[in-house]
N, C-alpha and C positions, 0 to 999 in steps of 0.2 A: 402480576408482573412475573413473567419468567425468571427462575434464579438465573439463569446465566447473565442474562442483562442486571438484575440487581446487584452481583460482582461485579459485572461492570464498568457499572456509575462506581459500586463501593470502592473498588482498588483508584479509580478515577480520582476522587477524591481526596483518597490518602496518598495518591503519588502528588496529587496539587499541595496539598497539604506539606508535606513532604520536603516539597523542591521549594516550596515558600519560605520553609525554617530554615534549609539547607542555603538556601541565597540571604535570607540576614545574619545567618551566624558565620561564614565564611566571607570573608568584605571582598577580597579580593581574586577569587577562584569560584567562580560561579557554573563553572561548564557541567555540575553533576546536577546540581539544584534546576538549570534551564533544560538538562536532557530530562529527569522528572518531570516538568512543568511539563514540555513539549508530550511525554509518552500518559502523562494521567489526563491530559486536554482530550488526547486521542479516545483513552477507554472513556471519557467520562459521556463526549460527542458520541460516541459509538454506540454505548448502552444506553443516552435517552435517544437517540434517534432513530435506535432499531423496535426501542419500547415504542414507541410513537408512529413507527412505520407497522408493525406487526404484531402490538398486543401479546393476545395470547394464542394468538393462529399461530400454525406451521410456518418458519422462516422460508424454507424451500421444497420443491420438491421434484420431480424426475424430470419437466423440462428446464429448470432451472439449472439441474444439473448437469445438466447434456447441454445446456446453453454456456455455463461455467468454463465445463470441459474442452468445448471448441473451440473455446475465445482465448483459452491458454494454450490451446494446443497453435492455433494460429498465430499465436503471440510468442512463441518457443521458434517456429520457423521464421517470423518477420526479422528477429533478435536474431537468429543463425544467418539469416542470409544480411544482414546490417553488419555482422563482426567478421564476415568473410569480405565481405564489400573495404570493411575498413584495413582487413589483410592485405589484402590486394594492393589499396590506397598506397599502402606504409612500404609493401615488396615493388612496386614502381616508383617510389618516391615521390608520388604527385603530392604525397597529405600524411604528416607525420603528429600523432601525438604521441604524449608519453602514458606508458601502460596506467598509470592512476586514472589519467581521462578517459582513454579507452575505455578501462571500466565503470567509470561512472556514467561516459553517456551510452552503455550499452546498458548497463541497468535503469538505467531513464527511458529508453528504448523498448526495452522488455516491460516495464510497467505501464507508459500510456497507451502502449500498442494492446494489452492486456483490456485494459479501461476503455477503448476506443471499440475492439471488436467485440467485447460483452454487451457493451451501451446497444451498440448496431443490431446485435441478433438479439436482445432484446426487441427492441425496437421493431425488429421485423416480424419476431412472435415464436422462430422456431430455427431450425438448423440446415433443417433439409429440405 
């Protein structure tokens, strides 16, 4: 097993751990003990399913990279031309939200749009 996966699972662990003790000893303030649970769930999935995807091979390498790189680089203009789109929206009055929404559905924006053209140029094998 790769160490960096074996940290993985291991901080995984001890943040579940963690957010377990922290939600039975605080009865009624549980928002530090569930952000724990939610972020050691994350390392814990993370570390066995990359151990389980890729052993002890190389996780990436130079088309992955350049696959990576294009899907954020296209995910940085999709989110640019989405929060000018939403500029516009708010300077004509058609569509108003308030700056907290704004920013969360632009960064929801930015991330499946990330997800969606990685998936794809995977999928398609290459860049160019």
């Amino acid at each position: 097993m790769k160490q960096r996966n074996f940290y993985r699972i291991a901080i995984g662990i001890l943040m579940l751990a963690s957010g377990i003790i922290s939600i039975l000893l605080t009865a009624g303030d549980a928002i530090f003990g569930t952000v724990l649970l939610a972020a050691g769930s994350a390392f814990l999935i993370t570390g066995i399913s990359r151990h389980r995807k890729y052993g002890d091979d190389p996780e990436s390498d130079e088309r992955s990279k350049k696959i990576g790189a294009y899907g954020i680089t296209y995910s940085w203009l999709t989110g640019l031309v989405f929060m000018t789109g939403l500029f516009w929206l708010d300077y004509l009055n058609l569509f108003r939200l308030s700056t907290q929404n704004a920013l969360a559905v632009s960064v929801i924006v930015l991330a499946l749009s990330a997800i969606m053209y990685q998936t794809y140029l995977f999928r398609k094998g290459d860049v160019g």
